[in-house]
C-alpha positions in Angstrom: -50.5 12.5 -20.3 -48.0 10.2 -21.4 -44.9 11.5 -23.2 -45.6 9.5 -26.3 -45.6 10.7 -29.8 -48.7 10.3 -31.5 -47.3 9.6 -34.9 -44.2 7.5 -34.9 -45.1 6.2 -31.7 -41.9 7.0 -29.7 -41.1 6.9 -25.8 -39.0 7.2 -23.6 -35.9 5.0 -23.3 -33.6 4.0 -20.3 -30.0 4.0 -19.4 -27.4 4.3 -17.4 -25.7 7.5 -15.7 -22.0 6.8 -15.5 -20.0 8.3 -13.0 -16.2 9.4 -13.3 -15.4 6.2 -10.7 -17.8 3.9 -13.1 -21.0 4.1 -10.6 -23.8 3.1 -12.5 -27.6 4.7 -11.8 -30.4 4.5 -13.9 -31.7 7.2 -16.3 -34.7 7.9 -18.9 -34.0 9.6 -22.0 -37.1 11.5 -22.9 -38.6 12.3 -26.2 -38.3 15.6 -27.5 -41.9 16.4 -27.9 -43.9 19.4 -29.1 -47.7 20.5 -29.7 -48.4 21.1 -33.1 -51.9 22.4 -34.9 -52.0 21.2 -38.7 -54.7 21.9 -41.1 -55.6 18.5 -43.4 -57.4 20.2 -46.1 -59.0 16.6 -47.5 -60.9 17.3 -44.1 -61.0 20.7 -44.0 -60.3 20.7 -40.3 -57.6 21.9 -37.7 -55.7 18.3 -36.1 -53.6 19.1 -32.6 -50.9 16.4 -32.4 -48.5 16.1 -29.7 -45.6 14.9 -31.9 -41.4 14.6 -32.0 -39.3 16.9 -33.5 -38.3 13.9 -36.0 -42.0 13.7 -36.8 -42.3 17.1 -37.5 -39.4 17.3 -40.2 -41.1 14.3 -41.5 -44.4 16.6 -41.8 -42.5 19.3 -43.6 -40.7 17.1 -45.7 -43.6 14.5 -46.8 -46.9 16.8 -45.8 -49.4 16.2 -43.2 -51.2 14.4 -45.7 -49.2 11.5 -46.9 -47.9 11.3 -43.0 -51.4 10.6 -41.9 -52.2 8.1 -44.3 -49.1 6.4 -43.5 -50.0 6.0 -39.7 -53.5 5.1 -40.7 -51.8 2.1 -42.6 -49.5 0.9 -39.7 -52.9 1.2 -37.4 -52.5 4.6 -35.5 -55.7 7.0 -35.3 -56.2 10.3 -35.0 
């Protein structure tokens, strides 16, 4: 499983490690991801969503509602 969030659509991004004498290696910063069940009442129905922690303050802050329909709108399913 790819470490993707399925909301905002986030990945992982890549960089450098720099060393104390300036050595340069590549590097990944991973997304901060976290399983989550929500209940969407309009459904009546239990949704798991693999999602980032920025997603999920968007959920508490917004609802799971009004987040939904906003990925619906930019094309994401669930």
């Amino acid at each position: 499983m790819s470490k993707v969030c399925e909301l905002t659509g986030k990945k992982a991004q890549f960089g450098n490690n720099v060393s104390f004498s300036i050595n340069k290696t590549r590097r990944r910063f991973d997304v901060n991801l976290s399983k989550k069940r929500f209940y969407i009442p309009e459904e009546d129905r239990w949704v798991t969503l693999r999602i980032s922690t920025r997603a999920l303050k968007t959920i508490n802050k917004k609802g799971i509602s009004a987040v939904l329909k906003e990925a619906k709108q930019k094309g994401i399913t669930i």
